[in-house]
Every structure is written in structure tokens, then in C-alpha cells.
C-alpha positions in Angstrom: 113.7 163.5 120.4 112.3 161.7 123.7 108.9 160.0 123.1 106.5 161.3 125.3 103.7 159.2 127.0 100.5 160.8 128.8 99.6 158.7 132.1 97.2 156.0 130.6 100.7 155.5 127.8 103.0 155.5 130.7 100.8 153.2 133.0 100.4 150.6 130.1 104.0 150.9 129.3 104.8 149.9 133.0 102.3 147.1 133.2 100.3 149.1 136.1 97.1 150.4 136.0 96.5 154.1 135.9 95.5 154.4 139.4 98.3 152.7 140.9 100.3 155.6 138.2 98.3 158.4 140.3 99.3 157.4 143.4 102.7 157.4 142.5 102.2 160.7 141.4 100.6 161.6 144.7 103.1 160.0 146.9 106.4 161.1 144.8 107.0 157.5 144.5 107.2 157.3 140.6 109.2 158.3 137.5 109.4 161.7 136.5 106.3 163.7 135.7 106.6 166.9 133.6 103.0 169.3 134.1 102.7 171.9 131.9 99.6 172.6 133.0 96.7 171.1 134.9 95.2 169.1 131.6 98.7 168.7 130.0 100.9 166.3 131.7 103.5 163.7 129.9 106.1 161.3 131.2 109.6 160.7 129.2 110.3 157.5 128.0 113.5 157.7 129.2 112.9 159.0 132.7 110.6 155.8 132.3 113.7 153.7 132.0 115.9 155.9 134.6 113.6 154.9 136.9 113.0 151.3 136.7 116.5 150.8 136.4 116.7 152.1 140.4 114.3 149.6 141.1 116.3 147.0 140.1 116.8 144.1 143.1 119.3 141.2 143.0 117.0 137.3 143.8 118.3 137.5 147.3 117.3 141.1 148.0 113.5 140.3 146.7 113.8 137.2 148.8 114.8 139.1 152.1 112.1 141.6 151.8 109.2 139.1 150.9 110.1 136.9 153.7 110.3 140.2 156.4 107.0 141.2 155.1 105.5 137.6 155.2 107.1 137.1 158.7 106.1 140.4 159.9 102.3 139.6 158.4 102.5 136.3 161.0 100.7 136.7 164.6 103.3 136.3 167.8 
């Protein structure tokens, strides 16, 4: 069987705090959230994995996009 992690499990597992978790939730952003109700909410450790595994960036990608954002932080 799947372990199951509530959010404060699933944010430490990912290294992020449970906020930044809640947001994801909010914005659609993050891995798969099962709700069975309001109070009773668990993420799959394997949905955990699906996830960060489409996350996944080659050096030169993470390069490319630091440098746009760093270039598009710079004044004209």
C-alpha cells in the first residue's frame, strides 16, 4: 500500500515549508492532493515522486532561466 503523508509530512518530505505547501495547493501548482473532507487531507508518496520527477531540469535549462530572470530583474 502507498504511504500516505498529511501536509506538514509532505512539506518536510519536500524540504518546503508548509506554507509554501498551501500555496501550491491554492494555485494548483503542486503534487496531487486527495480531500476527503475539509479536516482530512493526505498526499501519496508516490504522487510525491510523480511530481518531482516533472520538475526535473537539465544544468543548462536551470542556467537559461536564472539568467532571464536575473537579466529581466536588471534596470534598462
Amino acid at each position: 500500500m502507498n504511504e500516505k503523508l498529511n501536509r506538514t509530512e509532505a512539506a518536510e518530505y519536500l524540504g518546503v515549508s508548509t506554507e509554501t505547501l498551501r500555496r501550491w495547493e491554492i494555485e494548483g501548482k503542486g503534487p496531487k492532493l486527495y480531500r476527503l473532507s475539509s479536516r482530512n487531507l493526505y498526499y501519496l508518496v508516490s504522487d510525491i515522486h510523480d511530481w518531482v520527477e516533472t520538475k526535473c531540469v537539465t544544468p543548462d535549462d536551470a542556467y537559461s532561466e536564472h539568467k532571464t530572470n536575473s537579466e529581466a530583474a536588471r534596470p534598462a
